[in-house]
N, C-alpha and C positions, 0 to 999 in steps of 0.2 A: 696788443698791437696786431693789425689785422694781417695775415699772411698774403703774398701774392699770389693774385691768381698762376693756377700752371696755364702754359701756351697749350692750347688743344690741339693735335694732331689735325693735319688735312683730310682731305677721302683720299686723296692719293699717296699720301704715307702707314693711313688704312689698311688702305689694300694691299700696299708693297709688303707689310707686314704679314699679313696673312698670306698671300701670295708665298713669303718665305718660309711659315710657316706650314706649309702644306706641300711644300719642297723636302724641308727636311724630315717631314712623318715619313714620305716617298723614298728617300733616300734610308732612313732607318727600317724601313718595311725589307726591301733590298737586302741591307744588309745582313738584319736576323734573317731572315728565310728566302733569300732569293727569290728570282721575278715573279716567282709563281706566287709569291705569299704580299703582292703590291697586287692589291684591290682600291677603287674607287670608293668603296663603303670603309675599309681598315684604316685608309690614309683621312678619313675626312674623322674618323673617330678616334687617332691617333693626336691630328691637330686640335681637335674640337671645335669643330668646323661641319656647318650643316652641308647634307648634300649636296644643296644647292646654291653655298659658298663654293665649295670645289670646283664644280661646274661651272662657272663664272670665270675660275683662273685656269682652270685646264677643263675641257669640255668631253676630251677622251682619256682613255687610258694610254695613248700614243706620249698623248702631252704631259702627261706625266708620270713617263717614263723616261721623258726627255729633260724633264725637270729633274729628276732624282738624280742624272746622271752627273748633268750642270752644277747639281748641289753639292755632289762625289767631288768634281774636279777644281771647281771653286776653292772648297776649304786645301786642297791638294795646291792650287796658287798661294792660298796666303800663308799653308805650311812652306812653299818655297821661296816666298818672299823673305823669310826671317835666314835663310840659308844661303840668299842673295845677296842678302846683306851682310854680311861675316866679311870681316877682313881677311886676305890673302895675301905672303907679302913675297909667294915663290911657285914657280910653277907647279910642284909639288902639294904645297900646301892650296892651290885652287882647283887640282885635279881630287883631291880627298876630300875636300867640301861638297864639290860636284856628286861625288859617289855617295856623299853621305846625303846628299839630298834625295839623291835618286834613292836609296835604300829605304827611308822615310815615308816616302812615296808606294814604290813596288809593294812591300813588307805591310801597306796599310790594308785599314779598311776599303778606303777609298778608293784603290786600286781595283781592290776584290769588286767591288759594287759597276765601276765600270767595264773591267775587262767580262763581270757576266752578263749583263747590260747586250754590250760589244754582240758577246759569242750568240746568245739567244738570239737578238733581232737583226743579226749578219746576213740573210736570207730575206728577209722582209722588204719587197721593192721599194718601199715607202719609208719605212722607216729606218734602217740600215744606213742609207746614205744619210739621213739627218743626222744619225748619234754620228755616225764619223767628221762630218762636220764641228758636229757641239766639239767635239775631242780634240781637233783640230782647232778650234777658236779658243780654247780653254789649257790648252797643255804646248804646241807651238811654241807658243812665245816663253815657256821657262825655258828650253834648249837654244834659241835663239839668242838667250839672257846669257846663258850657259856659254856660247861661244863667244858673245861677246867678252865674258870674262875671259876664256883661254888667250885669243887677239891678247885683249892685254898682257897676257901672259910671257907672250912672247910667240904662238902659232899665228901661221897664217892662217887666213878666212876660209879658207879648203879645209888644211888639216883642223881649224877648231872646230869648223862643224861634221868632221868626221871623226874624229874625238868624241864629242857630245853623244853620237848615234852611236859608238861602238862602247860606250861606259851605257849605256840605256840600255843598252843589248846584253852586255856583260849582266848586270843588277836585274832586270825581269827574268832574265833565264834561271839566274836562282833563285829567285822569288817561287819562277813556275816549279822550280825544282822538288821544293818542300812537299809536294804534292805525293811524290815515289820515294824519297828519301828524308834522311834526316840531315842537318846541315853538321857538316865536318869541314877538317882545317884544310883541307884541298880547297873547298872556295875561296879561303880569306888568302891561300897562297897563291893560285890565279890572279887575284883580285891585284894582291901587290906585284905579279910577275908585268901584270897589263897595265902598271903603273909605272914600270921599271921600264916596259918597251917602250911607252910613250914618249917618258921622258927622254930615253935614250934620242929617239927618233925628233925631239925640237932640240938636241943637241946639234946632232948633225950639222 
């Protein structure tokens, strides 16, 4: 019996492919050796992709620098997508979710690859504002996601979304902390004392 044909791919599912594929070389170049070690030649022999496929979908090293970072924040949405989705059925237990997303997040690769990204091209007239942008379209709307869970929580739309901002602020600072230190039980007691105020504070 004769098998069916497979459906052949388009040129525009082609390309999105590779496209992504030369995203994530960019993004793993990044991460093993930072921006200094993301070349135009590494990333297209990483994907296995000729020069002049690369060039096609990013034309500079700007663009795919921008691409690597979208790729960093990307897999960093749909790890908080699965965190999003967790049931919570107390204020408590949706302020621990939150943090534990955020932890997920800070603690990653993914973090690492943007915030060097970030620091390196923060000076760059040109570039600079574009990655804050990407990071901005790309990371935004989890906190946003985030508060609207607190709302239902029981906070109002002030206090959740100053919640969101001061649990992000809490979990990056020890993220950045690792850096001088080793982590000890003084963070995780912070961590519950800033979950003790809050809560305290949507009692009120």
């Amino acid at each position: 019996m004769a098998q069916p044909a497979l459906a052949r791919r388009t040129q525009a599912e082609r390309s999105e492919t590779m496209r992504a594929r030369l995203a994530s070389a960019a993004y793993g170049a990044v991460a093993e050796g930072g921006l200094s070690a993301l070349t135009m030649r590494s990333v297209a022999a990483a994907a296995g992709a000729s020069p002049g496929a690369l060039l096609h979908h990013f034309p500079d090293k700007q663009a795919l620098i921008i691409a690597a970072i979208a790729h960093a924040l990307t897999l960093a949405r749909d790890d908080s997508a699965v965190w999003l989705e967790t049931q919570t059925d107390s204020p408590e237990a949706a302020l621990r979710a939150m943090l534990a997303e955020f932890r997920s997040f800070f603690f990653s690769d993914r973090f690492w690859v943007a915030m060097g990204i970030t620091i390196e091209t923060t000076k760059d007239p040109a570039l600079g504002p574009a990655i804050r942008r990407e990071v901005g379209e790309l990371r935004s709307p989890i906190y946003r996601q985030w508060a609207t869970r607190l709302e239902l929580a029981g906070w109002t739309p002030a206090e959740a979304v100053k919640t969101v901002r001061a649990g992000a602020s809490l979990v990056s600072g020890a993220a950045v902390r690792r850096f001088w230190a080793d982590s000890d039980a003084i963070t995780a007691e912070i961590e519950e004392d800033w979950i003790a105020g809050r809560l305290a504070r949507l009692a009120r």
